[in-house]
Structures are given as structure tokens and as C-alpha cells.
PDB file of N, CA, C, O and CB in Angstrom:
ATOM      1  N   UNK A   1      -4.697 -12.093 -15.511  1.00  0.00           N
ATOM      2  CA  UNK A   1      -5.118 -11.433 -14.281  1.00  0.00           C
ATOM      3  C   UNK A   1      -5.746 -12.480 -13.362  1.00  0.00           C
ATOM      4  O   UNK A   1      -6.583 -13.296 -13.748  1.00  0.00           O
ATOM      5  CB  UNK A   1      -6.121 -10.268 -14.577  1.00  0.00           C
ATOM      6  N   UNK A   2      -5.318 -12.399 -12.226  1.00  0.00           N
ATOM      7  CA  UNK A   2      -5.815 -13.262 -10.892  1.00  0.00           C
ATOM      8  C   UNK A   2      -6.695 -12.701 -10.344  1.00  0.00           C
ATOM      9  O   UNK A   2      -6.701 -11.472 -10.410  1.00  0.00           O
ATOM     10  CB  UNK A   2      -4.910 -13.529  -9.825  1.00  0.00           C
ATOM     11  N   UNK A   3      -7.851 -13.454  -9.542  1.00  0.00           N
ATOM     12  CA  UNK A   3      -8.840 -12.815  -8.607  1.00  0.00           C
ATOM     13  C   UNK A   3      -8.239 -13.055  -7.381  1.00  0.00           C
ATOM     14  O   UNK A   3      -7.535 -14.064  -7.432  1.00  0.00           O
ATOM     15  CB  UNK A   3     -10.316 -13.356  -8.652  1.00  0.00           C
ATOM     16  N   UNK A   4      -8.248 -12.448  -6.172  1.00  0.00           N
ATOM     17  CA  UNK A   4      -7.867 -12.937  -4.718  1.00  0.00           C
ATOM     18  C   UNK A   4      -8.963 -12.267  -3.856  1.00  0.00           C
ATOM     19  O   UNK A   4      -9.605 -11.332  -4.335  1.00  0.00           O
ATOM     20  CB  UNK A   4      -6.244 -12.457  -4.194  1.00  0.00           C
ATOM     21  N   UNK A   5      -9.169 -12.657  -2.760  1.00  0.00           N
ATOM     22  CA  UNK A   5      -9.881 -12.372  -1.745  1.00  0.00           C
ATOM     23  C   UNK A   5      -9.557 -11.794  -0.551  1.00  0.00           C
ATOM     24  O   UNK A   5      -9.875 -12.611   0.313  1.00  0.00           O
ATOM     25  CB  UNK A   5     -10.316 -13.209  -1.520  1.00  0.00           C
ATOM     26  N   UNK A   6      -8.982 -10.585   0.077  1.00  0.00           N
ATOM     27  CA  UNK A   6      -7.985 -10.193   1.137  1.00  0.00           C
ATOM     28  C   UNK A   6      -9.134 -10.563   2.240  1.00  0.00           C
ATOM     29  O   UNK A   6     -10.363 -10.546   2.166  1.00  0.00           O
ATOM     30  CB  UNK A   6      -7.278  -8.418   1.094  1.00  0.00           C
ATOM     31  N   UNK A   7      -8.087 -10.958   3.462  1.00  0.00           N
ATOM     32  CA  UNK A   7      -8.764 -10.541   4.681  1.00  0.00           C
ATOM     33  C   UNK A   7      -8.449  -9.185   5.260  1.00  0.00           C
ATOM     34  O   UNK A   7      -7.972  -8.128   4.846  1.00  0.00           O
ATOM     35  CB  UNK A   7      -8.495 -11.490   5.673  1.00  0.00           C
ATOM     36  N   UNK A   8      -8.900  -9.643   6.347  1.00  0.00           N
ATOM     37  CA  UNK A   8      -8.357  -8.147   7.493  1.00  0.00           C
ATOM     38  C   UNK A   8      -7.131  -7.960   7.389  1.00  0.00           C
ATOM     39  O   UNK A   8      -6.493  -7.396   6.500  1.00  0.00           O
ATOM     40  CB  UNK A   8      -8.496  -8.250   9.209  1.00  0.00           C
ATOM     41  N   UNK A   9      -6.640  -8.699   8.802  1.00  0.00           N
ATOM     42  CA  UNK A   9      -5.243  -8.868   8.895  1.00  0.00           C
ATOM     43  C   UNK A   9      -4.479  -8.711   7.639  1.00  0.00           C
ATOM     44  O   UNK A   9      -4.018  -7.587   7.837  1.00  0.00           O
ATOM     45  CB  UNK A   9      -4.979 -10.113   9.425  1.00  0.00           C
ATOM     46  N   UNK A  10      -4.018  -9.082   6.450  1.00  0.00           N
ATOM     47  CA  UNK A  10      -3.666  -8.853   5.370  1.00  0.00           C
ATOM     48  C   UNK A  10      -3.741  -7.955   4.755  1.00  0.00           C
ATOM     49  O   UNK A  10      -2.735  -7.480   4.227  1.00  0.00           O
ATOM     50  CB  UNK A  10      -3.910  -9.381   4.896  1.00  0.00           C
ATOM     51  N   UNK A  11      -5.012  -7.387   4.603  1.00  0.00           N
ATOM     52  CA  UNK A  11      -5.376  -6.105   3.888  1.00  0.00           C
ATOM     53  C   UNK A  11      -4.048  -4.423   4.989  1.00  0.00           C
ATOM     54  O   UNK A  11      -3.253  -3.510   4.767  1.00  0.00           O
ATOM     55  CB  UNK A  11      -7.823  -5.967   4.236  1.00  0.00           C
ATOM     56  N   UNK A  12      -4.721  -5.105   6.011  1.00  0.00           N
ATOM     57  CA  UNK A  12      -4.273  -3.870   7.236  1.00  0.00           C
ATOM     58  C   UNK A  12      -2.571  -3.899   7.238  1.00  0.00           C
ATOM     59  O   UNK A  12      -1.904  -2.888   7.020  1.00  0.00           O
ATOM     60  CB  UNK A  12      -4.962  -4.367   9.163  1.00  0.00           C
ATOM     61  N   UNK A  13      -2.118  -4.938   7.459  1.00  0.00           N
ATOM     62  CA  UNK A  13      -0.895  -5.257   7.219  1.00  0.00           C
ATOM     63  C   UNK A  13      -0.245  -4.682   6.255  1.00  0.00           C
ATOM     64  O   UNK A  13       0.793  -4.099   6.567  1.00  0.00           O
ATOM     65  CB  UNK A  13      -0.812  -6.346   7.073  1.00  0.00           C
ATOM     66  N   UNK A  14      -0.650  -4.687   4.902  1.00  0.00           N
ATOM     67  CA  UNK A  14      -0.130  -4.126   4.002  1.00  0.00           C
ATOM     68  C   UNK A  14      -0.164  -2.821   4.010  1.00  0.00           C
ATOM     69  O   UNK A  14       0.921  -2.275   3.811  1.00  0.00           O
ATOM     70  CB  UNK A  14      -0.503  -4.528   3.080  1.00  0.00           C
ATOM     71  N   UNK A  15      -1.038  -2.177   4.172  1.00  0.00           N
ATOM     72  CA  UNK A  15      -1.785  -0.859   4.393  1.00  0.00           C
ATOM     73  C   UNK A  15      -0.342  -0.008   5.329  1.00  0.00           C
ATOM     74  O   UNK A  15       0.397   0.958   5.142  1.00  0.00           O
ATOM     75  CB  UNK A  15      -3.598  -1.162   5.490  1.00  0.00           C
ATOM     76  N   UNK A  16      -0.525  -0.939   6.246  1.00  0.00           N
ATOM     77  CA  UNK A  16       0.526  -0.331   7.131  1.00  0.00           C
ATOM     78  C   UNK A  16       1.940  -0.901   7.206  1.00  0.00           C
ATOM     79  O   UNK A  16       2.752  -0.514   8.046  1.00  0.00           O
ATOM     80  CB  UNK A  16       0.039  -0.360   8.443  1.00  0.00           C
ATOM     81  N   UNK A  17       2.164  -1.715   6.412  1.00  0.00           N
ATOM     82  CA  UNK A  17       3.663  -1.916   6.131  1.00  0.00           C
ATOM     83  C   UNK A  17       4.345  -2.469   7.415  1.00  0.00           C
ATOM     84  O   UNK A  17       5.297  -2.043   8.069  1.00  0.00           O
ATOM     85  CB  UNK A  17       4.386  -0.497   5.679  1.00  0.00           C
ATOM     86  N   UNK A  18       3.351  -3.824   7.597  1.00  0.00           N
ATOM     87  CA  UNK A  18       3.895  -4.628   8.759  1.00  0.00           C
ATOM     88  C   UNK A  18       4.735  -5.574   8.027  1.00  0.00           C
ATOM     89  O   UNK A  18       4.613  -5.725   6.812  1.00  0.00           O
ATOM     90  CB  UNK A  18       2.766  -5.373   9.721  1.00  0.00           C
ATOM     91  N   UNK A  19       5.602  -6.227   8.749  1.00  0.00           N
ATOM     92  CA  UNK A  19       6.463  -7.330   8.676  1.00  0.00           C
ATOM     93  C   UNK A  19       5.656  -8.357   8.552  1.00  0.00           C
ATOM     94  O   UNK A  19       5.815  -9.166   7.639  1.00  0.00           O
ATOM     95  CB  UNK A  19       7.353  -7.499   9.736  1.00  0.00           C
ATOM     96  N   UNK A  20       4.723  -8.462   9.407  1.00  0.00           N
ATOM     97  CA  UNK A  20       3.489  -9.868   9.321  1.00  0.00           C
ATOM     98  C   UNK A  20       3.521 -10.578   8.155  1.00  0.00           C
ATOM     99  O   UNK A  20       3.885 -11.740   7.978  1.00  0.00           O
ATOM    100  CB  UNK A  20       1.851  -9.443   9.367  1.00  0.00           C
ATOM    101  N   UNK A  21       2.988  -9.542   7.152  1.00  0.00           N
ATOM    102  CA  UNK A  21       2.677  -9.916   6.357  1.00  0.00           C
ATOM    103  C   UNK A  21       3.719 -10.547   5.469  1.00  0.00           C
ATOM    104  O   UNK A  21       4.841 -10.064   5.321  1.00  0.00           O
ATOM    105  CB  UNK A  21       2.036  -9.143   6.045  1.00  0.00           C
ATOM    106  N   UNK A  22       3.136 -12.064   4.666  1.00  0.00           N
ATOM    107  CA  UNK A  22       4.160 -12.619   4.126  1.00  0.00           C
ATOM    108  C   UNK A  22       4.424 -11.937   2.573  1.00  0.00           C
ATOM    109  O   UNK A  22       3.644 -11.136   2.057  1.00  0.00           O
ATOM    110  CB  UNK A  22       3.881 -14.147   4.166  1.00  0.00           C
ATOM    111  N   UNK A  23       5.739 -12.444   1.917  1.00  0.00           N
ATOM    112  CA  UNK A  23       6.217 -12.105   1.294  1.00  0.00           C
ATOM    113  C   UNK A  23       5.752 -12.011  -0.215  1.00  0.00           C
ATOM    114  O   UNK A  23       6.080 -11.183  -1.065  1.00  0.00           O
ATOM    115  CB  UNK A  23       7.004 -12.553   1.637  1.00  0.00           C
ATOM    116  N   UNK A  24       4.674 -13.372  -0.332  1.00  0.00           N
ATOM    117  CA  UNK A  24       3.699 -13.448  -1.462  1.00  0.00           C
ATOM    118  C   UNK A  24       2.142 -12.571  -1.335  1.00  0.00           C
ATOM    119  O   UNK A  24       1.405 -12.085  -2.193  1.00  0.00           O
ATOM    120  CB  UNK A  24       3.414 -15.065  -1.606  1.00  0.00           C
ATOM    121  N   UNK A  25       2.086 -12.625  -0.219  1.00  0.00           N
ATOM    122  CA  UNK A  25       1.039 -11.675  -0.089  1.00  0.00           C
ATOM    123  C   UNK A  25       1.209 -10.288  -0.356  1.00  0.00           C
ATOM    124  O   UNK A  25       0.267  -9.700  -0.887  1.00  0.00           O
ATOM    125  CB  UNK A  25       0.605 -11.736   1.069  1.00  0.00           C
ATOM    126  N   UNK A  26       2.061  -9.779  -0.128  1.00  0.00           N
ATOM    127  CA  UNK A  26       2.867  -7.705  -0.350  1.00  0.00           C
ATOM    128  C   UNK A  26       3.155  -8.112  -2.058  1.00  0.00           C
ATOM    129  O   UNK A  26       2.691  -7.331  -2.889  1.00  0.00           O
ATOM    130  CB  UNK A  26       5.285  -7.071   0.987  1.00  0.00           C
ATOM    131  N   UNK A  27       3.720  -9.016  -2.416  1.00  0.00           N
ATOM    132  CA  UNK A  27       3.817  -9.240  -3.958  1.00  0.00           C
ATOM    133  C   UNK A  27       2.544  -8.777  -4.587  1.00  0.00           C
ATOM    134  O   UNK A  27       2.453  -7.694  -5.165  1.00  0.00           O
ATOM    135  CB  UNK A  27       4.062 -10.796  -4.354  1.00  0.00           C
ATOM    136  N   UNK A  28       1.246  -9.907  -4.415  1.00  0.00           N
ATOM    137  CA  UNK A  28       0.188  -9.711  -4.900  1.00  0.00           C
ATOM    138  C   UNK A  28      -0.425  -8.347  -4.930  1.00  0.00           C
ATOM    139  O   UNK A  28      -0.699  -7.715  -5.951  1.00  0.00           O
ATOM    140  CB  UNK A  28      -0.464 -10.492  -4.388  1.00  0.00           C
ATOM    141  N   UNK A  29      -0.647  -7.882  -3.421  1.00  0.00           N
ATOM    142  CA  UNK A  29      -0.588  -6.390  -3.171  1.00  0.00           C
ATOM    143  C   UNK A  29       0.218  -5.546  -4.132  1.00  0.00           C
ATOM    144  O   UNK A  29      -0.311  -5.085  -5.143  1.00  0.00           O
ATOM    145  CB  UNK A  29      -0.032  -6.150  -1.838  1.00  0.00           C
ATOM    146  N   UNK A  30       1.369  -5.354  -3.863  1.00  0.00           N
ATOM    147  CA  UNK A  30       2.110  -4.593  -5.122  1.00  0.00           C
ATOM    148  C   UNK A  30       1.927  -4.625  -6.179  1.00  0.00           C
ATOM    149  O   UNK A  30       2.092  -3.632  -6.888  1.00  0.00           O
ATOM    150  CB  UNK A  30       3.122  -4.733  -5.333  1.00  0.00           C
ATOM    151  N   UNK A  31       1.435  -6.035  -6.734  1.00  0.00           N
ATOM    152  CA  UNK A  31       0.593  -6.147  -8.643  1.00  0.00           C
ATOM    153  C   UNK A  31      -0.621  -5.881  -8.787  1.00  0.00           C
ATOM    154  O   UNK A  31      -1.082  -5.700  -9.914  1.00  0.00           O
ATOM    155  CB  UNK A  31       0.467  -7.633  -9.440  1.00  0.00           C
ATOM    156  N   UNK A  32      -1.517  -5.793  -7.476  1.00  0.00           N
ATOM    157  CA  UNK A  32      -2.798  -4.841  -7.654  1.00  0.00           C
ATOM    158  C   UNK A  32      -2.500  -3.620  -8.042  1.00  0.00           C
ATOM    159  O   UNK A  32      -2.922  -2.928  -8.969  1.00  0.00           O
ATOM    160  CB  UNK A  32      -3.598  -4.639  -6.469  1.00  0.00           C
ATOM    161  N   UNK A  33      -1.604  -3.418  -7.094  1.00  0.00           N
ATOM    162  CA  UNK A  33      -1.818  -1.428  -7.423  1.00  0.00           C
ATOM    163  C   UNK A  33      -1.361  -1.531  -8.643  1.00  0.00           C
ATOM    164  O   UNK A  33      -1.623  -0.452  -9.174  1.00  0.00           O
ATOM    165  CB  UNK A  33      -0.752  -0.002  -6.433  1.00  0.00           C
ATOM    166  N   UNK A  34      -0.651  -2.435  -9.641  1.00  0.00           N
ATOM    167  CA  UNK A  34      -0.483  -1.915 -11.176  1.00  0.00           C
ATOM    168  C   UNK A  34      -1.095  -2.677 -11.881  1.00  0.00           C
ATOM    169  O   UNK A  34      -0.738  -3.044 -13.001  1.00  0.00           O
ATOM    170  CB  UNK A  34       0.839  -1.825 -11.778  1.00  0.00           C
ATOM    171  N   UNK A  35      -2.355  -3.086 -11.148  1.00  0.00           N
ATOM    172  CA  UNK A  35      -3.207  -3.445 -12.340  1.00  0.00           C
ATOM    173  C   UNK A  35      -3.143  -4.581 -12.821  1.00  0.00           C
ATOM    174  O   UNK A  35      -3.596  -4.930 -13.910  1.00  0.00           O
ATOM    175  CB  UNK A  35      -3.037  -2.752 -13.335  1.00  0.00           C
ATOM    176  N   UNK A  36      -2.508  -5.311 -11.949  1.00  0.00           N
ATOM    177  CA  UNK A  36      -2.011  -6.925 -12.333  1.00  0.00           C
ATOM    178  C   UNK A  36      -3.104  -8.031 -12.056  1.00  0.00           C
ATOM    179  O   UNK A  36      -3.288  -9.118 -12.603  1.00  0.00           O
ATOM    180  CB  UNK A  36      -0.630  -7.407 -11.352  1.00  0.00           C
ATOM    181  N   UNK A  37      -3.687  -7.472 -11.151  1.00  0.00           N
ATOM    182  CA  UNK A  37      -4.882  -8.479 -10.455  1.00  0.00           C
ATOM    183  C   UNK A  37      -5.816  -7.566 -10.173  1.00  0.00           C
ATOM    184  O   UNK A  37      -5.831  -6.361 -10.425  1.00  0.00           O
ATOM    185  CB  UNK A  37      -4.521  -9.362  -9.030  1.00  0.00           C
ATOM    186  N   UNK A  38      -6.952  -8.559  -9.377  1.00  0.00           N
ATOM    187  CA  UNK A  38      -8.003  -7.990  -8.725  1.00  0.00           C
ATOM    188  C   UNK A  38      -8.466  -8.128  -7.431  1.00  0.00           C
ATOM    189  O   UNK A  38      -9.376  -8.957  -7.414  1.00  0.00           O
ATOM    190  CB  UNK A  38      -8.832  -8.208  -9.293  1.00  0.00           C
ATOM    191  N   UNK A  39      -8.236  -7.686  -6.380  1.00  0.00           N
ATOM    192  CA  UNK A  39      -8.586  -8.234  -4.532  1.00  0.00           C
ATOM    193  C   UNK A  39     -10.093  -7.575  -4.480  1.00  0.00           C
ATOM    194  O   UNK A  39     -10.534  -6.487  -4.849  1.00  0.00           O
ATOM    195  CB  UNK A  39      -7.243  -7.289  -2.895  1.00  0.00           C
ATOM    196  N   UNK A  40     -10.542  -8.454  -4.003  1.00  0.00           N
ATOM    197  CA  UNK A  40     -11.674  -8.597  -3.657  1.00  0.00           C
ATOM    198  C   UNK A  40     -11.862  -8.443  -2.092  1.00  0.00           C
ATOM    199  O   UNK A  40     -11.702  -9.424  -1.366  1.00  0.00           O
ATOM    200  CB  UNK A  40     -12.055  -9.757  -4.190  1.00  0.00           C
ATOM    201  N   UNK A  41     -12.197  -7.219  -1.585  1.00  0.00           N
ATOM    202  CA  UNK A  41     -12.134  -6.733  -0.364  1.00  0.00           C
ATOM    203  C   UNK A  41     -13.931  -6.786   0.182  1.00  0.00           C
ATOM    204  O   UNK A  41     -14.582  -5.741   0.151  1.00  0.00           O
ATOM    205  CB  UNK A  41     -11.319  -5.130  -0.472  1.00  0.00           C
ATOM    206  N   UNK A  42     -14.544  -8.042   0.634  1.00  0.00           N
ATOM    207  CA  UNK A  42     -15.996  -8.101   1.450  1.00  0.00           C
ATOM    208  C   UNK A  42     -16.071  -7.386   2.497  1.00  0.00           C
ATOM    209  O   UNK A  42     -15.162  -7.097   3.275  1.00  0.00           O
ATOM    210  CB  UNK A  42     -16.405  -9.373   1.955  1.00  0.00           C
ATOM    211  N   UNK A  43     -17.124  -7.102   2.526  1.00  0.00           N
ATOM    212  CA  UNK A  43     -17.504  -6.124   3.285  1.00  0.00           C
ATOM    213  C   UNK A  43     -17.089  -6.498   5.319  1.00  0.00           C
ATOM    214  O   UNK A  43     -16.767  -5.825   6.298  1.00  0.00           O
ATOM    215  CB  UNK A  43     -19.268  -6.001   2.770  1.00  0.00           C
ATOM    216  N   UNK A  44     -17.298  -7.573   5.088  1.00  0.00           N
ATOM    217  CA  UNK A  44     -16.722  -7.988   6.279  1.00  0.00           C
ATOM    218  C   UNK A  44     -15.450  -7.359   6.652  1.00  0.00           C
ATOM    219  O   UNK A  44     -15.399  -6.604   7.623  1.00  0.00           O
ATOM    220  CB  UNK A  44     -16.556  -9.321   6.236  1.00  0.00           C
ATOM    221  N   UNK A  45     -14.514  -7.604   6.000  1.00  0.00           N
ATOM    222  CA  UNK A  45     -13.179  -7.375   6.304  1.00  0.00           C
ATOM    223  C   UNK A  45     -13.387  -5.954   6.630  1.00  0.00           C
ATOM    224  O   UNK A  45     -12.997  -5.622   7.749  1.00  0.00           O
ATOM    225  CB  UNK A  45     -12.100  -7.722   5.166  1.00  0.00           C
ATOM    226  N   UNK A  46     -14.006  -4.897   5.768  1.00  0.00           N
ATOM    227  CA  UNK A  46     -13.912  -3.054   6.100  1.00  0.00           C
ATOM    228  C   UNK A  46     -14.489  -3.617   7.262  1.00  0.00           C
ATOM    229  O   UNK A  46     -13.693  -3.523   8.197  1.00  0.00           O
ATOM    230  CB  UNK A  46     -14.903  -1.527   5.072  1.00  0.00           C
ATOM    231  N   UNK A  47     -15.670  -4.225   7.620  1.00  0.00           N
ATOM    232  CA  UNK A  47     -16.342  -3.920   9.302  1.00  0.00           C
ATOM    233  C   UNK A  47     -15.370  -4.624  10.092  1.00  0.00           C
ATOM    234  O   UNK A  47     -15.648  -4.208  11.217  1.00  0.00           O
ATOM    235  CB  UNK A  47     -18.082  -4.629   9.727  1.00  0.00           C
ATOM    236  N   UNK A  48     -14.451  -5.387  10.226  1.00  0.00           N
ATOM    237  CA  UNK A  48     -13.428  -5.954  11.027  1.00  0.00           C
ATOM    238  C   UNK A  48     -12.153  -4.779  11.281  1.00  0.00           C
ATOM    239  O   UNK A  48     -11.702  -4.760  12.426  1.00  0.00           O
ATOM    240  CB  UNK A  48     -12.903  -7.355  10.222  1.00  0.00           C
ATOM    241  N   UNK A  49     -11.691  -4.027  10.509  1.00  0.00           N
ATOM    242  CA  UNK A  49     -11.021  -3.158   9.647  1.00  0.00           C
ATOM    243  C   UNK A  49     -11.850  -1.634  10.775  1.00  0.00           C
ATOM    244  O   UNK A  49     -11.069  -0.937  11.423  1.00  0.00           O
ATOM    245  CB  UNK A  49     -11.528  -3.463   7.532  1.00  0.00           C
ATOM    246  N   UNK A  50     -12.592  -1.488  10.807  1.00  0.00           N
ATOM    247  CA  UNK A  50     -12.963  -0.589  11.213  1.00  0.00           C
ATOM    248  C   UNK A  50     -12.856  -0.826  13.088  1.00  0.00           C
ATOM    249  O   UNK A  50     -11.957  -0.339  13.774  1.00  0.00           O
ATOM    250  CB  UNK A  50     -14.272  -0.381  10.435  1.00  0.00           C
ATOM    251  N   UNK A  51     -13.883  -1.592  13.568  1.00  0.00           N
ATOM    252  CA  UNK A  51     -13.336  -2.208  14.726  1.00  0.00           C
ATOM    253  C   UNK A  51     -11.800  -1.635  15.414  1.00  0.00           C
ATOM    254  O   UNK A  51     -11.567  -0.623  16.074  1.00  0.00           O
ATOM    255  CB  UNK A  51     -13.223  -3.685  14.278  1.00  0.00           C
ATOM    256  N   UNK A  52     -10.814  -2.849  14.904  1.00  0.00           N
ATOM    257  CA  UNK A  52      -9.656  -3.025  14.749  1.00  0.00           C
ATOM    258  C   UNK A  52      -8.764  -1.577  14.934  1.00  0.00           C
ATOM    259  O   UNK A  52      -7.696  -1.485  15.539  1.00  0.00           O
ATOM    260  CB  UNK A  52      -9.592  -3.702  13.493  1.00  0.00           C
ATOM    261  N   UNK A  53      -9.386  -0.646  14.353  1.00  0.00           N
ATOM    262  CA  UNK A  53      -8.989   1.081  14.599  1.00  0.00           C
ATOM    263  C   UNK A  53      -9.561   1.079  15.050  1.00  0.00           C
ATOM    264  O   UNK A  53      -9.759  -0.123  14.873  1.00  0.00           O
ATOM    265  CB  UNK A  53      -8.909   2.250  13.920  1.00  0.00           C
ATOM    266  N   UNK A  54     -10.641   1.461  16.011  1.00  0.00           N
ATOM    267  CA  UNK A  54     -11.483   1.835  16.681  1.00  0.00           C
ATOM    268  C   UNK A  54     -10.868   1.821  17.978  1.00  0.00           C
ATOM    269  O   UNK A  54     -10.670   2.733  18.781  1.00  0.00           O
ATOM    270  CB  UNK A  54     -12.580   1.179  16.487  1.00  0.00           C
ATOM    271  N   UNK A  55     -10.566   0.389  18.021  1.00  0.00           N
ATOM    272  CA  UNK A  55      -9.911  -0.088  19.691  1.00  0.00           C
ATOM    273  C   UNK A  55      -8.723   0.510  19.791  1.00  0.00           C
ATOM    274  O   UNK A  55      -8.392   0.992  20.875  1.00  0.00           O
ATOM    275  CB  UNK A  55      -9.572  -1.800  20.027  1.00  0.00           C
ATOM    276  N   UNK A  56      -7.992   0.572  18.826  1.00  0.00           N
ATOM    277  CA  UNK A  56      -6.924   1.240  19.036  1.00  0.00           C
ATOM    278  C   UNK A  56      -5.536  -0.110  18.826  1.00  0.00           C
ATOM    279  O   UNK A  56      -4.354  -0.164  19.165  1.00  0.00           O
ATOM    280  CB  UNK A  56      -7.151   2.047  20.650  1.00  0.00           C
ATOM    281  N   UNK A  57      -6.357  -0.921  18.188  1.00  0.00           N
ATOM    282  CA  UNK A  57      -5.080  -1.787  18.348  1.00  0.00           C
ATOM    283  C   UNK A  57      -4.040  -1.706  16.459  1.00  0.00           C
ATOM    284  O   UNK A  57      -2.962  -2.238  16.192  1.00  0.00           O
ATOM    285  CB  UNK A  57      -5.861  -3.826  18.875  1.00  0.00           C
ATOM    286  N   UNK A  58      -4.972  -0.816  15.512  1.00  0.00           N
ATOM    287  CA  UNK A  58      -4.132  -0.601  15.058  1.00  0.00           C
ATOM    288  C   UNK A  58      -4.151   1.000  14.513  1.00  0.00           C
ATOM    289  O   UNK A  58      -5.174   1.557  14.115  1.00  0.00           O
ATOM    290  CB  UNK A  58      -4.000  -1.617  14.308  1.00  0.00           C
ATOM    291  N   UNK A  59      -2.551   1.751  14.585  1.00  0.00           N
ATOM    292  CA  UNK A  59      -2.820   3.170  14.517  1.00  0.00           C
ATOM    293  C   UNK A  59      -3.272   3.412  12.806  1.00  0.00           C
ATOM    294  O   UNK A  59      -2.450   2.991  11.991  1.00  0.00           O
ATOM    295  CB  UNK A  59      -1.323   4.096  15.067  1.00  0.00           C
ATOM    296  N   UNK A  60      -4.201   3.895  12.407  1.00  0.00           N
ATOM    297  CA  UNK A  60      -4.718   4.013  10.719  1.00  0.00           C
ATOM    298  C   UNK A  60      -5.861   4.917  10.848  1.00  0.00           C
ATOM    299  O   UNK A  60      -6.486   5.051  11.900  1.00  0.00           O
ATOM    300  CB  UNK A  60      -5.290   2.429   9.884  1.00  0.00           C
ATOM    301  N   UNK A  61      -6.121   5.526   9.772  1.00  0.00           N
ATOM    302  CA  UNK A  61      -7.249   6.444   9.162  1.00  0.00           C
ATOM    303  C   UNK A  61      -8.087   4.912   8.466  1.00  0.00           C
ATOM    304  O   UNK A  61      -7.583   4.036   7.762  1.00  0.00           O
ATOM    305  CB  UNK A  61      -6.520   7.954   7.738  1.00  0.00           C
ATOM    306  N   UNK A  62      -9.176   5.004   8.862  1.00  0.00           N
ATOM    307  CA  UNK A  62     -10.250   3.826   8.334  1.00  0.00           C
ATOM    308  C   UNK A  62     -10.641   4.390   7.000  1.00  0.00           C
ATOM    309  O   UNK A  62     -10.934   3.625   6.081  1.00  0.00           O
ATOM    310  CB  UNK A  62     -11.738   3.566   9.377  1.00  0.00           C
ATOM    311  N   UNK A  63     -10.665   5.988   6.816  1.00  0.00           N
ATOM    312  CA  UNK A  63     -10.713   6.679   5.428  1.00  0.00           C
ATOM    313  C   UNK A  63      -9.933   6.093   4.459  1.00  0.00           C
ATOM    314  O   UNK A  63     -10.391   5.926   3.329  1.00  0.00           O
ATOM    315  CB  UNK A  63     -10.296   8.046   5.461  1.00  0.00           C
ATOM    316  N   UNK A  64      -8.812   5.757   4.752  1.00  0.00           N
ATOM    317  CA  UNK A  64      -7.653   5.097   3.459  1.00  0.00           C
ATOM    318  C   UNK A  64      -7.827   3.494   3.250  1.00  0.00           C
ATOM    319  O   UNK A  64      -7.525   2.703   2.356  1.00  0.00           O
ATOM    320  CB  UNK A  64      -5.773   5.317   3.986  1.00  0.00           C
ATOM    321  N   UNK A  65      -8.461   3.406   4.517  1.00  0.00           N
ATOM    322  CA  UNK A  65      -8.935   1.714   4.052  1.00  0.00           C
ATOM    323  C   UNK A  65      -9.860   1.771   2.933  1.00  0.00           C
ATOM    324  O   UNK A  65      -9.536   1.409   1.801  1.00  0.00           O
ATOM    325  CB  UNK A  65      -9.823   0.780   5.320  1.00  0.00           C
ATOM    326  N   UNK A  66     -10.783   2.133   3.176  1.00  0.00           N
ATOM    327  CA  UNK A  66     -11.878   2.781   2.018  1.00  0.00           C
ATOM    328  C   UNK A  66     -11.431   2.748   0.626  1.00  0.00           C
ATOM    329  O   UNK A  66     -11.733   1.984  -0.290  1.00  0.00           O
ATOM    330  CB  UNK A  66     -12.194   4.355   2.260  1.00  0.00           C
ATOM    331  N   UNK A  67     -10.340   4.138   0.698  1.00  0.00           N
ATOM    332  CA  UNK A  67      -9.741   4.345  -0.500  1.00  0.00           C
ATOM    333  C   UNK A  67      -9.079   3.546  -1.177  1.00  0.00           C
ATOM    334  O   UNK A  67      -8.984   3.611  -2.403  1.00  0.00           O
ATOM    335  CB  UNK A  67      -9.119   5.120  -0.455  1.00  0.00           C
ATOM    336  N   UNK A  68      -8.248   2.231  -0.066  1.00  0.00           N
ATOM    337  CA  UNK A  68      -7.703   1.253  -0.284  1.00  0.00           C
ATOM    338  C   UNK A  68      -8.624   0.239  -1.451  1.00  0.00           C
ATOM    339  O   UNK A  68      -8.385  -0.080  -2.616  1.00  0.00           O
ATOM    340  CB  UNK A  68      -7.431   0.757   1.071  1.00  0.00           C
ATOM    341  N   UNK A  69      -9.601  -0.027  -0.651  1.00  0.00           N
ATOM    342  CA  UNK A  69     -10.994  -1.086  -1.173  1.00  0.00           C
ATOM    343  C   UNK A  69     -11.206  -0.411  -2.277  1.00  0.00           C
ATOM    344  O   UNK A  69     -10.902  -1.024  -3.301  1.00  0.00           O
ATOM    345  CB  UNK A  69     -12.556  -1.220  -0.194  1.00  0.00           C
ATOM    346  N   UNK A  70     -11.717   0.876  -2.441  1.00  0.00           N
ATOM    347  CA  UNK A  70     -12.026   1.210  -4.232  1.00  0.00           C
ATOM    348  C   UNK A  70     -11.015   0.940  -5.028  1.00  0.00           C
ATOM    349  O   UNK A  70     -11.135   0.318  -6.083  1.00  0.00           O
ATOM    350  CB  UNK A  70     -12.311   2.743  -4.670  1.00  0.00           C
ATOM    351  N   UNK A  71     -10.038   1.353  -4.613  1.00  0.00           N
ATOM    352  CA  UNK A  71      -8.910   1.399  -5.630  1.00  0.00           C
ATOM    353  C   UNK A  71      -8.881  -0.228  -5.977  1.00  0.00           C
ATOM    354  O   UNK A  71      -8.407  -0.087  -7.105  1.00  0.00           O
ATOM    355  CB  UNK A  71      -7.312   2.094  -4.950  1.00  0.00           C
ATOM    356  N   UNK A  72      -8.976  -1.120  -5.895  1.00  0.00           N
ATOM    357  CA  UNK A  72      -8.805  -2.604  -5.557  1.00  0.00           C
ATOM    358  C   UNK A  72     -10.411  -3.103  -6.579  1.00  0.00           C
ATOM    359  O   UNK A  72     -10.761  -4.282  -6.643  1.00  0.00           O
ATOM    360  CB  UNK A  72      -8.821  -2.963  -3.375  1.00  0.00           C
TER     361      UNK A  72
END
């Protein structure tokens, strides 16, 4: 098992199933959710993350970010 550290951009990206995001990064993502690793989501990133919806620059429920971060 690997530790990683998500940012914003990355975290959100995935979340929302942007293209952005690169191809090793959605990997890692995809072996979290089965338990393959561990992302380490700081608190920073939810307050960037929150922002970021706020303005409207990205369309998301900040609730599933949340849910995102526990699950993680």
C-alpha cells in the first residue's frame, strides 16, 4: 500500500471526471477506492475545494467532496 497526498485540482478532477486529469493520477484514484492505497486529503485542499464551488467555477455538491475525503 502507497501513501499519496491529493491536491485540489486533482482531487476535483477526478470527482468530476475531467480529462485534466492525468492518466496515473485516475489510476491511483481508482486503487483507492479498492483499497489499494491511501490519499491523504489536507484540509487545505477541502477549503480550496469549497471556494472553487462556491464561485461557480466548478459545477459539484462540496457534500461529496467530504464524502470523497472520508472515504479516502
Amino acid at each position: 500500500m502507497s501513501n499519496y497526498v491529493a491536491d485540489t485540482h486533482a482531487l476535483l478532477w477526478y470527482l468530476t471526471d475531467d480529462d485534466r486529469l492525468g492518466e496515473q493520477a485516475n489510476l491511483i484514484f481508482e486503487e483507492t477506492e479498492q483499497g489499494e492505497h491511501l490519499i491523504i486529503v489536507p484540509t487545505i485542499v477541502l477549503v480550496e475545494s469549497l471556494d472553487i464551488i462556491e464561485k461557480k467555477r466548478v459545477s459539484y455538491d462540496f457534500n461529496l467532496v467530504l464524502q470523497a475525503a472520508r472515504r479516502q
